[in-house]
C-alpha positions as CSV (number, residue, x, y, z in Angstrom):
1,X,26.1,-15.7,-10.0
2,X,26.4,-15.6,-14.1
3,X,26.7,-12.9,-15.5
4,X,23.7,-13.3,-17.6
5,X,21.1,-13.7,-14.6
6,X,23.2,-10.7,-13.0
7,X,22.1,-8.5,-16.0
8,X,18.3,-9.8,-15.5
9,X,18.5,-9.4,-11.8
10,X,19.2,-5.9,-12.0
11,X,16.7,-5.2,-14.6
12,X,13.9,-6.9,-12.8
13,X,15.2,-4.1,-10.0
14,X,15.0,-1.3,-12.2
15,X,11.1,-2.8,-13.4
16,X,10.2,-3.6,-9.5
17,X,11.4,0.1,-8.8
18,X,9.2,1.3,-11.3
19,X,5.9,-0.4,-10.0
20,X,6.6,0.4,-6.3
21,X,6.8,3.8,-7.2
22,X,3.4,4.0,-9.4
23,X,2.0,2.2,-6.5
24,X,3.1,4.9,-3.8
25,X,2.6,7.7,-6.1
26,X,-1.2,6.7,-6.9
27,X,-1.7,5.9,-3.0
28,X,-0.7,9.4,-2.3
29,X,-3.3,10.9,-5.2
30,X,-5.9,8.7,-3.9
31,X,-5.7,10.4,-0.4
32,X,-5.6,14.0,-2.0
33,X,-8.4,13.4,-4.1
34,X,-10.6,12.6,-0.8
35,X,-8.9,15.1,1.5
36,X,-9.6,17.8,-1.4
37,X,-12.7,16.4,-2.4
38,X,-11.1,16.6,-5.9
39,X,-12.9,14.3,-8.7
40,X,-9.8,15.1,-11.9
41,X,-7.7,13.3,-9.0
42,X,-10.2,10.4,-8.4
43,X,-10.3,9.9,-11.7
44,X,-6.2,9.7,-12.2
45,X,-6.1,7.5,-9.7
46,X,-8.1,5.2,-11.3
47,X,-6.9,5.6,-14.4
48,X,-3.7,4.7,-13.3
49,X,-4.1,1.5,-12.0
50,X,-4.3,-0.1,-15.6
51,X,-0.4,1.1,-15.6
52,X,-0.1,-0.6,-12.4
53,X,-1.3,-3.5,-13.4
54,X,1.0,-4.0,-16.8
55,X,3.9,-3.3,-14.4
56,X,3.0,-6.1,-12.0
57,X,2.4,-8.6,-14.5
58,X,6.0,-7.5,-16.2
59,X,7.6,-8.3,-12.6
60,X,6.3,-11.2,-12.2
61,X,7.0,-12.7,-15.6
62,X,10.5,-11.3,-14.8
63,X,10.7,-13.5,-11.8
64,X,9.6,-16.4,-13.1
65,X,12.2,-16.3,-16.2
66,X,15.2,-15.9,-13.6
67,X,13.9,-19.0,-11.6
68,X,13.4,-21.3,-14.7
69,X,16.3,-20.1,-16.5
70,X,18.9,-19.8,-13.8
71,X,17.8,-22.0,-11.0
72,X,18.9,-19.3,-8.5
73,X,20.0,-20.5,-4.9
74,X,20.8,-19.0,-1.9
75,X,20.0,-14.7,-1.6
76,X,19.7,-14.7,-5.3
77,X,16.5,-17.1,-4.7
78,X,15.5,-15.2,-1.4
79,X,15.2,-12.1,-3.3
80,X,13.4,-13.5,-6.3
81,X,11.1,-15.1,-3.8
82,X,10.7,-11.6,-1.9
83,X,10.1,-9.9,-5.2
84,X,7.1,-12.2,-5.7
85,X,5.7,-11.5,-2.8
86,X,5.9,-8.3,-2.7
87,X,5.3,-7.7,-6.0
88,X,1.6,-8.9,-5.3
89,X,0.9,-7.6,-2.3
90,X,1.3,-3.9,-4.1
91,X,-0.9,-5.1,-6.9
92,X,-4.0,-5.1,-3.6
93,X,-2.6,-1.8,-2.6
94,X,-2.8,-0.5,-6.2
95,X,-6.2,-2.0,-6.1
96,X,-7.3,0.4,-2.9
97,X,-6.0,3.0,-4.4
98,X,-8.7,2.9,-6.5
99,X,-11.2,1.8,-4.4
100,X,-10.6,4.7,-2.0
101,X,-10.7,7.0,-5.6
102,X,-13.9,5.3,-6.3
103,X,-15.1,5.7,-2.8
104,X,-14.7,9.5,-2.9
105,X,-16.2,10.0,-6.2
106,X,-19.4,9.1,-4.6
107,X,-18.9,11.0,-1.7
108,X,-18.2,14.1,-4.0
109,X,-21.2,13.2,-6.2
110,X,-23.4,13.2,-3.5
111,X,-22.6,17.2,-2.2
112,X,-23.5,16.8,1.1
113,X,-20.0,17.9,2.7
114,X,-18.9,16.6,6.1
115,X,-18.0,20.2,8.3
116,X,-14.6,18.7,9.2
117,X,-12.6,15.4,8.7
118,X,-11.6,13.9,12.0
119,X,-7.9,14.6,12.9
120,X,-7.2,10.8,13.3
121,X,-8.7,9.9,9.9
122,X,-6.1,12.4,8.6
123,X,-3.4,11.1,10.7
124,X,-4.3,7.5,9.6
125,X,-3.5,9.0,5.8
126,X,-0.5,10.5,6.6
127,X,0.6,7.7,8.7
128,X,-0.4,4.6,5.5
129,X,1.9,7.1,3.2
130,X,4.7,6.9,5.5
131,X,4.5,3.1,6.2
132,X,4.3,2.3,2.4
133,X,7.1,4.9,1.9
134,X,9.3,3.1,4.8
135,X,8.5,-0.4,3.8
136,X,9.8,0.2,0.1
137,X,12.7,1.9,1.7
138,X,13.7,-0.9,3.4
139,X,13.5,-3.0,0.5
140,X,15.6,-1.0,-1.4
141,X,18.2,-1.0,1.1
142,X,17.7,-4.5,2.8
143,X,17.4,-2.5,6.1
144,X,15.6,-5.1,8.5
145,X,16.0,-2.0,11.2
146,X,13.6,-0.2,9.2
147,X,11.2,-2.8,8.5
148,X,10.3,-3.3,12.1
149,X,10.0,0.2,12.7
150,X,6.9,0.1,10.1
151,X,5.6,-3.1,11.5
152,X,5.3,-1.3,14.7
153,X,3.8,1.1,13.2
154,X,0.8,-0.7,12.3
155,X,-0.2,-0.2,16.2
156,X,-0.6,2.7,16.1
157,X,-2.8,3.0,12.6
158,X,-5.5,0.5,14.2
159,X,-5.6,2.8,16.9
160,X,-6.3,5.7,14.7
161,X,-8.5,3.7,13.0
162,X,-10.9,3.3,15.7
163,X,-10.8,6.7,17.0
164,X,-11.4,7.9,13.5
165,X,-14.6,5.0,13.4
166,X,-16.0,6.2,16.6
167,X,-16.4,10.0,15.6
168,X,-17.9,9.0,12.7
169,X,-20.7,6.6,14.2
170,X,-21.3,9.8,17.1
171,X,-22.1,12.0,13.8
172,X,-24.5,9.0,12.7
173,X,-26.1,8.7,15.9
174,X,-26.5,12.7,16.4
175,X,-27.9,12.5,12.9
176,X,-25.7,15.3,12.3
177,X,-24.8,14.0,8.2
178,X,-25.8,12.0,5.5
179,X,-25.8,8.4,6.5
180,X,-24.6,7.3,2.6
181,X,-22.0,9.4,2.8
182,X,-20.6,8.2,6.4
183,X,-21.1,4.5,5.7
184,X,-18.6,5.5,2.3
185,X,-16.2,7.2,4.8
186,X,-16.2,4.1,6.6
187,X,-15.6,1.8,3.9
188,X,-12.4,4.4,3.3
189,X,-11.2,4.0,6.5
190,X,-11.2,0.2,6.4
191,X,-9.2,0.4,3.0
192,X,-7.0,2.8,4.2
193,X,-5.8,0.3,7.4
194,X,-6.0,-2.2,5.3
195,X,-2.9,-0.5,2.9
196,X,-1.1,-0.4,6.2
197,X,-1.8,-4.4,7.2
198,X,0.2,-4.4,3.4
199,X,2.7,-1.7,4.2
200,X,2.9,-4.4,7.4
201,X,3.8,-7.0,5.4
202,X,6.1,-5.9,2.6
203,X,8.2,-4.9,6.3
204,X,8.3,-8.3,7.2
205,X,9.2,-9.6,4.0
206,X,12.2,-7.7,4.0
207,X,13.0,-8.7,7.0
208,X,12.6,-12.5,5.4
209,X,15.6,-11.0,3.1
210,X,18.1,-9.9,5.6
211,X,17.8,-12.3,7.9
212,X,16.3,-15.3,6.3
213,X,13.0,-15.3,9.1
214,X,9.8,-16.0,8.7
215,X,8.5,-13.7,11.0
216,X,4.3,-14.1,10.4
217,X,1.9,-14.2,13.7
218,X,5.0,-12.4,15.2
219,X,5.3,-9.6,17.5
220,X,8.3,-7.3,16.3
């Protein structure tokens, strides 16, 4: 490797560090502002994004330089390609950030508060943070050990996911809350697992790095 696209490699780390952690931080005030019911943390959330969004485009433009420029082969090229992927697939998560942000503003605006949140709904939030926090983990330290682990975990979100969908259509049925506010909840819920299908596949890209497999469709 020149020296030169050494120099822009490890910038484009320092600039991909940056956005992964805007992206986890703004996951994790996304869930807060629900759990709290807190609108000045919807609102951050949101605002954020646009930060987000600079950050991904700078990435990518990043990536693109090193391949035209330097013609990179080998892991250089593995990771520039893994950087691209990645690099978008945090741009949708920064994206239901928001949405879930957006989704409890109404929810708030409506005041017609839900007695209790089901336990697997919470778990499912705890359990997205820790997946996104693991997957970029693994990145950062090319540990493919790691990035199975959060595949895995993905099991275990759906199945939160549909315990957390069945209380919430008993509460519909027993016409014991607002229906508006439920069918927001739900939409919630499907962003929420849908961060983790993400979390999911940032895992198996870093596998991609440390092995060189293409692991998609795969049981892990």
């Amino acid at each position: 490797m020149s020296y030169r696209m050494n120099k822009e490699i490890e910038y484009l780390k320092r600039v991909f560090l940056s956005v992964s952690t805007l992206v986890e931080e703004n996951v994790a005030i996304a869930f807060d502002a629900f759990v709290t019911m807190n609108p000045e943390k919807a609102r951050l959330a949101i605002q954020n994004d646009a930060d987000i969004n600079r950050e991904e485009i700078d990435v990518e433009e990043e990536c693109l330089k090193i391949l035209a420029l330097h013609q990179p082969v080998a892991s250089e090229l593995r990771y520039i390609v893994s950087v691209l992927k990645i690099n978008s697939t945090l741009e949708r998560i920064g994206d239901l950030a928001v949405s879930v942000a957006k989704k409890s503003q109404w929810v708030m605006d409506a005041q017609v508060p839900l007695a209790t949140w089901d336990i697997a709904f919470l778990k499912m939030m705890d359990g997205v943070r820790l997946m996104l926090k693991n997957s970029l983990d693994s990145l950062i330290h090319v540990d493919v050990g790691l990035a199975r682990e959060v595949c895995r975990m993905d099991d275990d979100i759906d199945e939160q996911k549909q315990v957390a969908h069945r209380r919430l259509v008993h509460l519909l049925t027993e016409s014991k809350a607002d229906v508006g506010v439920i069918l927001h909840v739900m939409s919630i819920i499907r962003h929420v697992e849908r961060m983790a299908d993400h979390a999911a596949h940032i895992a198996q890209v870093v596998i991609y790095l440390g092995e060189g497999a293409i692991i998609r469709h795969q049981r892990v």
